[in-house]
C-alpha atoms as one frame of an Amber mdcrd trajectory, in Angstrom:
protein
 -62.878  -6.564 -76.330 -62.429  -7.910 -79.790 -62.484  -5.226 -82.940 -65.407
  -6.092 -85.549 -63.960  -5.980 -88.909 -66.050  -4.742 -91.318 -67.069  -5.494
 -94.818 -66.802  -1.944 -95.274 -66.254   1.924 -94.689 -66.345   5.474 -96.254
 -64.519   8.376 -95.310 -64.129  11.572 -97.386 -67.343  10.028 -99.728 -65.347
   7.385-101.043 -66.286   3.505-100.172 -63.119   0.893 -98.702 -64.139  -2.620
 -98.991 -62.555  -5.353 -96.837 -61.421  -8.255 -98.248 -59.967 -11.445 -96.323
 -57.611 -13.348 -98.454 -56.521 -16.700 -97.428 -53.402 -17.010 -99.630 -52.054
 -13.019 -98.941 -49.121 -13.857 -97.191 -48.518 -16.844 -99.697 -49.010 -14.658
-102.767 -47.481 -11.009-101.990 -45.619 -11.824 -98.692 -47.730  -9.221 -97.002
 -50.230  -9.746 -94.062 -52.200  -7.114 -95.026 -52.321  -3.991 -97.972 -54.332
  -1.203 -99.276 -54.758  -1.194-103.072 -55.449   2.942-102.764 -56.295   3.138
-106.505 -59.584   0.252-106.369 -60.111   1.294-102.290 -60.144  -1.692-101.294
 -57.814  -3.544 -98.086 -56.706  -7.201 -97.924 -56.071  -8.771 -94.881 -54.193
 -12.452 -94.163 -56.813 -13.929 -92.045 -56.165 -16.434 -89.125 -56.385 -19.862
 -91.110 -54.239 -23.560 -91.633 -51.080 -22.672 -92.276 -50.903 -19.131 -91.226
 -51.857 -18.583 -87.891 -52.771 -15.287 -86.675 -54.504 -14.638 -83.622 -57.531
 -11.458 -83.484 -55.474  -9.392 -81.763 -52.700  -9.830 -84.739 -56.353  -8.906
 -87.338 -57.061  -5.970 -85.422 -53.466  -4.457 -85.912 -53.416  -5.481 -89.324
 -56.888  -3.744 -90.446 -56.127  -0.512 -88.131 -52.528  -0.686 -89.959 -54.193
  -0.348 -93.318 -57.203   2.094 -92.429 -54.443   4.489 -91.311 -52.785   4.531
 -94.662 -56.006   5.293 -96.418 -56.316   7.996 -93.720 -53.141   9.715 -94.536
 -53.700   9.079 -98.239 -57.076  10.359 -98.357 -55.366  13.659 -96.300 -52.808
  14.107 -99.178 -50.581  13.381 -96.624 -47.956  10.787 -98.449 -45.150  11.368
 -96.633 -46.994  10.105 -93.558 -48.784   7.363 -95.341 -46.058   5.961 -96.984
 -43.670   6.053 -93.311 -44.525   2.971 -91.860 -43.224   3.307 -88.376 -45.505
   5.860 -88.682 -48.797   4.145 -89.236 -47.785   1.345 -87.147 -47.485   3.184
 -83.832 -50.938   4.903 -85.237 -52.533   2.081 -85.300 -51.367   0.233 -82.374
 -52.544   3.528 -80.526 -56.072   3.379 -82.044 -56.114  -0.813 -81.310 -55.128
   0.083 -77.224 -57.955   3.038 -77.139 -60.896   0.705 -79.117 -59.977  -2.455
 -76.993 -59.474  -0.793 -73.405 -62.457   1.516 -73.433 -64.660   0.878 -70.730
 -68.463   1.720 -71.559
């Protein structure tokens, strides 16, 4: 089961928007980041040049909505420890993509 991305979320009454950015990786060599201080993530999407399969999305956007969690917690030790967020968020990606409904 594939993981929607959205356009996209709140949490604690502040609004993330999701932006795809063809030329991330290119320009920052990141494939994804959270810019806390607009809310706003940008992902490397799968494209010419850059391959990247869903699966690879899915980590990527659950990577990033993880650091807004911590941030939004206060919790910058956590946010900032990427190990951290990674295991998070690969957690998270086996839960939403193995539940059976």
């Amino acid at each position: 089961m594939d993981i929607r991305i959205p356009k996209q979320f709140k949490i604690f009454g502040q609004t993330y928007k999701i932006k795809l950015d063809k030329k991330l990786t290119a320009k920052d060599d990141h494939i994804g980041q959270t810019q806390s201080r607009f809310n706003l993530i940008i992902i490397q999407p799968n494209c010419e040049g850059v391959p990247r399969k869903q699966s690879q999305i899915e980590q990527v956007y659950l990577h990033e909505v993880v650091h807004v969690v911590f941030g939004q917690l206060s919790e910058y030790a956590l946010r900032d420890n990427e190990a951290l967020v990674d295991r998070v968020a690969s957690a998270f990606h086996q839960i939403l993509t193995t539940s059976k409904y």
